[in-house]
C-alpha positions in Angstrom: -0.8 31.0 -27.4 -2.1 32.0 -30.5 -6.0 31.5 -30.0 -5.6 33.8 -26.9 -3.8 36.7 -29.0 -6.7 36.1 -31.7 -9.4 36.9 -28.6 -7.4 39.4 -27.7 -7.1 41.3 -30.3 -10.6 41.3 -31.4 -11.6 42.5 -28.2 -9.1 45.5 -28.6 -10.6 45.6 -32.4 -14.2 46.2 -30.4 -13.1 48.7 -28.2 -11.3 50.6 -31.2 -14.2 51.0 -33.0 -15.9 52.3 -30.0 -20.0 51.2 -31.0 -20.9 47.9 -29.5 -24.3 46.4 -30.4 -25.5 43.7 -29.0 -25.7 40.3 -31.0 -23.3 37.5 -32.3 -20.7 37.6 -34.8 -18.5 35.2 -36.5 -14.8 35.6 -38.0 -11.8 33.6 -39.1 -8.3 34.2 -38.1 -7.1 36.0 -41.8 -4.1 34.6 -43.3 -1.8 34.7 -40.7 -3.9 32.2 -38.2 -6.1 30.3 -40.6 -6.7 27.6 -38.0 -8.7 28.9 -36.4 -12.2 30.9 -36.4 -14.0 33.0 -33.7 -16.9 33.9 -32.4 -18.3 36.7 -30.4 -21.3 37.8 -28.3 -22.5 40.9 -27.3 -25.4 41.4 -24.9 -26.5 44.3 -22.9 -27.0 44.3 -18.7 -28.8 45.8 -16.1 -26.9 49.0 -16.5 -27.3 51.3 -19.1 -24.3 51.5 -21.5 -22.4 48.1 -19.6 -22.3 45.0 -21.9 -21.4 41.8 -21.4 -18.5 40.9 -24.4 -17.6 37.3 -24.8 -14.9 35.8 -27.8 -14.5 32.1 -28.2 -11.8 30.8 -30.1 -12.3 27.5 -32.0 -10.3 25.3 -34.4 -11.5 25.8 -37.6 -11.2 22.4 -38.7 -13.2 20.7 -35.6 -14.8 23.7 -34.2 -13.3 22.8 -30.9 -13.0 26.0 -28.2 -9.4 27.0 -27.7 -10.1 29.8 -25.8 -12.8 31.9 -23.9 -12.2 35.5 -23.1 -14.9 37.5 -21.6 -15.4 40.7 -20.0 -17.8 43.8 -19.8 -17.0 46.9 -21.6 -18.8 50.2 -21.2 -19.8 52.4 -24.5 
């Protein structure tokens, strides 16, 4: 399934770049999946340095969610 490779993949983006700050950020999914759009959440928890990381998938026509990934990532 393509959404789940999109959320996927921008989870693996996140942990590549090895910084997370907490917040919301949007994307689309380029010119290979241009049906769809994401959107992702960050937000810090009880323990130092452990976030919360959560990537919804959505059509981009309807802005229906496809697909929910979430985990918690230490940085």
């Amino acid at each position: 399934m393509a959404a789940a490779l999109l959320a996927a993949g921008q989870m693996e983006t996140l942990q590549a770049e090895g910084s997370l700050e907490p917040g919301t950020t949007e994307g689309d999914g380029g010119d290979d999946l241009t049906g769809y759009r994401w959107k992702q959440s960050i937000a810090g928890t009880r323990i130092n340095g452990l976030y919360q990381v959560e990537i919804t998938v959505e059509d981009a026509d309807s802005g229906t969610a496809i697909y929910q990934l979430t985990t918690l990532l230490f940085d």
